[in-house]
N, C-alpha and C positions, 0 to 999 in steps of 0.2 A: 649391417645397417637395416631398421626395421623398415618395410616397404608400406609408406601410410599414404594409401590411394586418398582420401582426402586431402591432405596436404599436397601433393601432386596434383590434384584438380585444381584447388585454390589458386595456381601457378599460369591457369590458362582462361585469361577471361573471357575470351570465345564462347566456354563450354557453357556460362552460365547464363541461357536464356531459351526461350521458347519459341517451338516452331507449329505454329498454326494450333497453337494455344497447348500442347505438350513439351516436356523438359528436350531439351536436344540429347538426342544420342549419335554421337557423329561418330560412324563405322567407314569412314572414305579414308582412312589414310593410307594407304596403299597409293592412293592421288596426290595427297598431299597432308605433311602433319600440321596441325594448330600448334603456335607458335606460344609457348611461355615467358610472365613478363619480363624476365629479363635480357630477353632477344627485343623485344619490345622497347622496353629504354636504352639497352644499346644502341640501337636506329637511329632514338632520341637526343639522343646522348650527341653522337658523332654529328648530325646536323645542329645541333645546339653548341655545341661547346667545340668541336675539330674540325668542323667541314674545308675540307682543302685538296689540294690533289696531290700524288705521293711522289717520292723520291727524287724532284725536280726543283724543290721549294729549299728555299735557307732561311723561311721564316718560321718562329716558334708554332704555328697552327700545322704546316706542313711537315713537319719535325714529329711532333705527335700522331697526326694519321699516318705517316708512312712505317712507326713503328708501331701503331696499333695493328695494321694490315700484316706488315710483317710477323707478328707475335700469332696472327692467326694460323699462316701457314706453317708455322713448325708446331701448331697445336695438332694440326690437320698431319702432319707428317709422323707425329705421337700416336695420333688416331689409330692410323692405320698401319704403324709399323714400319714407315718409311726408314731407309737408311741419311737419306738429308733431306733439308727442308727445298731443296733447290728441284727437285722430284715434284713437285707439287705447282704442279700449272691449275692456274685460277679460270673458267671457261665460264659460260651463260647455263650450263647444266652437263647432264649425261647425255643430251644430243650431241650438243657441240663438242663434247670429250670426246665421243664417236666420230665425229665426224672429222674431228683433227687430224685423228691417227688415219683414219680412210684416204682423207687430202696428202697428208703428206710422207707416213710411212709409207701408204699406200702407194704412192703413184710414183717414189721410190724406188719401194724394195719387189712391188707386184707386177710383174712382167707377163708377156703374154702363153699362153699355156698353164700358168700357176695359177694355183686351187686358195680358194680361201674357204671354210670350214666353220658353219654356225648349226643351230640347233632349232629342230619348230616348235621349241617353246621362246624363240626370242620376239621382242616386242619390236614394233617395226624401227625403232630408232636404232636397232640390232639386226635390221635386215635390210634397208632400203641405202643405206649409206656403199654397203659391198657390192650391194647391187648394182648401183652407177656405177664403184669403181671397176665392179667385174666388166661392166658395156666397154668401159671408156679403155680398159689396159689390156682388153683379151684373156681375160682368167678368165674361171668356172668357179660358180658358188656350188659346193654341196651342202648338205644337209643333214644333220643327224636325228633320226627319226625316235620315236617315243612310243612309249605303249598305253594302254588305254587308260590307267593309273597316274598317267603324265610324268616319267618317268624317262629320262633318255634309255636307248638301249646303248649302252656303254660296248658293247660287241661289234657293232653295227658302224658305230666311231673309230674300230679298230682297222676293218676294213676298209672305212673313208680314206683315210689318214693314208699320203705315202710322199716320198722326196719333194712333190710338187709342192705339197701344201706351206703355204708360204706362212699362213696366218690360221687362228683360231681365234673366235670372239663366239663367248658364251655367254648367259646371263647365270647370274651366280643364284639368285634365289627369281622364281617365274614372278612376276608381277600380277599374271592373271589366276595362277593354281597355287602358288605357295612351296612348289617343288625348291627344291634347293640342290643344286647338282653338285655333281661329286669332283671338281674343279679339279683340286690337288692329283687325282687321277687323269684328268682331260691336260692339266698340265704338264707334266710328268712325262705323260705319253709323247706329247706335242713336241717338247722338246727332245727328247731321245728321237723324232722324225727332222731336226730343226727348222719344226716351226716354232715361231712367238703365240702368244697369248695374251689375250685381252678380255678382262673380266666387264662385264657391265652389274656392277655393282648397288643398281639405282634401289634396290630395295634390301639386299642383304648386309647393308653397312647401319643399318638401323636396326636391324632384328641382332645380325651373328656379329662372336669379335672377330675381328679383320687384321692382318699379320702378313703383308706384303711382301717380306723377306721370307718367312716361312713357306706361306704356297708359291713364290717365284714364281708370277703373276707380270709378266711383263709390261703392263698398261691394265689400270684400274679408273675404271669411273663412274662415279657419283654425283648427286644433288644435296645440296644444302637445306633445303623445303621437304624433304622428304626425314629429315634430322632432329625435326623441329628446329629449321633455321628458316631464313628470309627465301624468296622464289628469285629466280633470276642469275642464282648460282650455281655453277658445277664445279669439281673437281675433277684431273686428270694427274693419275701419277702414272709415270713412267721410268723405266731402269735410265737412269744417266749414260749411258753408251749408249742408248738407242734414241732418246731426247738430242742428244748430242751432232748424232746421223743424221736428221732428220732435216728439211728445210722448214722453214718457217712456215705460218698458216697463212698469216696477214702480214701487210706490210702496211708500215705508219710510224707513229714514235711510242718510244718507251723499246720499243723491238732492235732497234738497233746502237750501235757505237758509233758508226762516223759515216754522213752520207754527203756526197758528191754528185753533180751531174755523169759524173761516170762511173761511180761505182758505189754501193754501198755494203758496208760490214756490219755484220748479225749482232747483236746481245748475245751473252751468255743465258743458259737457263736457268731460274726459269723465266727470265723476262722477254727472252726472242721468241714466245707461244703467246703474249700477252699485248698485245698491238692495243695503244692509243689508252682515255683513261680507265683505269675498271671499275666494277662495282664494289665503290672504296667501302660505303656506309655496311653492305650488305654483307663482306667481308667479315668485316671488322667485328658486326653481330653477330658473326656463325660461331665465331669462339667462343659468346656465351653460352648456344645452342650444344657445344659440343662439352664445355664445363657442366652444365647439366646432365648431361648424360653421363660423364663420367662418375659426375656426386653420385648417382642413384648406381650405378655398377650397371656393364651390358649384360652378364651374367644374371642379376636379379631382374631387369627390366625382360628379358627372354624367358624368364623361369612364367612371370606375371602372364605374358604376352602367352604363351605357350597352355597355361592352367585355361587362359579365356576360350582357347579353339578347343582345348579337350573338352570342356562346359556345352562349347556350341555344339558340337558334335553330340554330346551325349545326348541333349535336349531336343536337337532337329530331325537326328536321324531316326527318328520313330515315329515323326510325322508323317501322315498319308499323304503321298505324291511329293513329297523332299526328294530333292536328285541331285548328290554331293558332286561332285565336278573338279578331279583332280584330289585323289587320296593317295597320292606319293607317301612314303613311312617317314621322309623328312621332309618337313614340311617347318617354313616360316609363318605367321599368324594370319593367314588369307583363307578364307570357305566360301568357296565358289560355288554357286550352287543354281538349281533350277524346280521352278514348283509347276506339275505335268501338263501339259497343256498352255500354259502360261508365255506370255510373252516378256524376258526379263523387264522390258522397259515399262510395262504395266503391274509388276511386281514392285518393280523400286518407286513410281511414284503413290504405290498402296503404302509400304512403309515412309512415304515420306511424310505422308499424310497423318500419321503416328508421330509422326518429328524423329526418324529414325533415316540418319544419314549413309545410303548405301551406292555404289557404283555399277552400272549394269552396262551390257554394252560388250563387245568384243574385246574392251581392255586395251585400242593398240595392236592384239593379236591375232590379226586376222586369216594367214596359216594357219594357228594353232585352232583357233577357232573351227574351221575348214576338216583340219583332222580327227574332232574329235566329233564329229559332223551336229554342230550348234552353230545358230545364228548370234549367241551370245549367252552372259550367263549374268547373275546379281551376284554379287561380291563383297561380300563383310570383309575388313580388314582391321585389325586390334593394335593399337599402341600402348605407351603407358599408360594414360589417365583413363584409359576404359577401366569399367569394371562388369561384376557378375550381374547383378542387376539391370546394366543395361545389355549385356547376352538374354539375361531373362526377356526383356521389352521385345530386343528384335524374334526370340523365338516364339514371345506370345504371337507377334504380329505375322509371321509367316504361316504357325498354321490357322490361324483366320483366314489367312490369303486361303488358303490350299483347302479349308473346309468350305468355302464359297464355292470354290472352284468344284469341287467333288462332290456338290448338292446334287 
């Protein structure tokens, strides 16, 4: 299929307008992606013509949304290579995925003395959730340490790693560098120690394909907005035997089969993860977000995504005072960077000022940050509808920054 960056644009009405009288070039998605229209009139759509609440109703409106909902999560289970759709717990984003599994595997299966095992490239919604559980159950978080390329040292993991460790939760592609770790190796290892695994997937399920049964990945989560879908939604898949273990997160309805003042009995999954009504409309729109992605292939959409960072790279890197930030050799479409002397948050509002939309700031990552001893960095991130032209805009606009700067 031929890749027609026009037509692709066309699809996102967002992109076509000015910002302080320049074309928008919006390089934040790594934040969040702009939503194409037919995510758009989905929304529309299901408040228009379905709005109802799901699997409760015997009338024809509730009929159609609960199979609308439902049709999404076995898209969603497609997606990513699930083996059923029942794997596929619906959550508010990749927080609350995290945070699930911390509530309730956690508090569990993690006992006191037992190690849980993360990495300092995670973003705090990957670090602050073990953290409490490690307070609250008497474990120890370690750490897997990186080098100055942003790179785990996978040696270093080998040593962590021993009987204790109960859990491993990595982030699969960095949010703040573009690293992309070597998972299937961190898995692999984890379980020949039996530990589980838990990928935090918030940015590499938009860039890489995703094959759940292949890396035997034992807990994966994601966000729908980062998809080009609606904001408000996550994903949480998890192996059926370990969903199954697990106690609920919330209590309320839709979660359970029969309650009494003396007792009450769970749902099956995945509806005993899904307490009270969920975000039906937003749902329901991911499927078109995720049929989009499919029309265009994740293989072509990565090849596009991939030629933008080679561009930026080749164009920045020979600017006077450019300072790339995180040159891992796999790398998802993210260039982190810093111009010398410069403060990133007076950098991004220079390119804002160009109408060139970038993210500055610690990212979330404020270990990682700490390690690689920066207060922060600007952060271009590339989707489909980017193109080279606006690489060109952002790299005019940086070494301007960086010739000011070097007067």
């Amino acid at each position: 299929m031929k890749f027609d960056i026009e037509k692709i644009r066309s699809q996102f009405p967002v992109l076509h307008q000015e910002v302080y009288g320049k074309p928008l070039v919006y390089l934040d998605n790594a934040a969040t992606t702009q939503k194409p229209q037919v995510v758009l009139d989905a929304i529309s759509n299901y408040y228009t013509k379905d709005n109802s609440n799901i699997h409760r109703g015997a009338h024809a409106l509730a009929d159609r949304a609960t199979g609308y909902f439902e049709e999404t999560r076995e898209a969603v289970r497609e997606f990513i290579g699930a083996k059923e759709a029942a794997e596929i717990i619906f959550t508010k984003g990749t927080t609350e995925s995290i945070n699930l599994v911390a509530a309730t595997f956690g508090r569990k299966f993690i006992k006191e003395g037992d190690e849980v095992i993360i990495s300092t490239l995670e973003h705090h919604s990957n670090i602050v959730p073990w953290q409490m559980l490690c307070e609250e159950m008497g474990a120890e978080l370690k750490i897997i340490p990186i080098t100055d390329s942003g790179e785990i040292v996978f040696e270093e993991f080998e040593k962590l790693i021993s009987p204790k460790t109960k859990l491993v939760s990595v982030v699969h592609a960095s949010n703040a560098l573009g690293t992309i770790n070597p998972v299937k190796q961190i898995i692999d290892l984890a379980h020949a120690h039996g530990a589980k695994v838990m990928l935090d997937g918030a940015q590499s399920t938009s860039h890489l394909q995703i094959d759940v049964q292949e890396l035997d990945c034992d807990f994966l989560a994601f966000s729908a907005h980062k998809l080009y879908g609606p904001t408000g939604l996550g994903v949480l898949y998890g192996k059926r035997e370990i969903l199954e273990a697990m106690p609920p997160f919330q209590g309320g309805g839709e979660m359970i089969k029969e309650v009494t003042f003396e007792k009450t009995t769970y749902n099956e999954i995945p509806f005993k993860f899904e307490a009270g009504t969920p975000n039906i409309g937003d749902v329901i729109a991911f499927k078109a977000a995720l049929n989009f992605i499919n029309d265009l292939g994740k293989s072509a959409i990565k090849e596009h995504e991939d030629n933008l960072l080679a561009y930026a790279n080749e164009l920045m890197l020979p600017i006077k005072g450019f300072q790339p930030v995180g040159t891992a050799k796999e790398k998802v479409s993210v260039l982190s960077f810093g111009i010398n002397g410069m403060h990133p948050f007076d950098v991004g509002v220079m390119l804002d000022a160009k109408g060139v939309a970038v993210r500055t700031g610690h990212h979330c990552t404020q270990p990682l940050m700490k390690r690689l001893g920066l207060e922060g960095t600007v952060r271009a991130s590339f989707a489909v509808y980017n193109t080279k032209s606006e690489v060109e805009t952002l790299a005019e606009g940086v070494e301007k920054i960086a010739r000011i700067k070097n007067k």
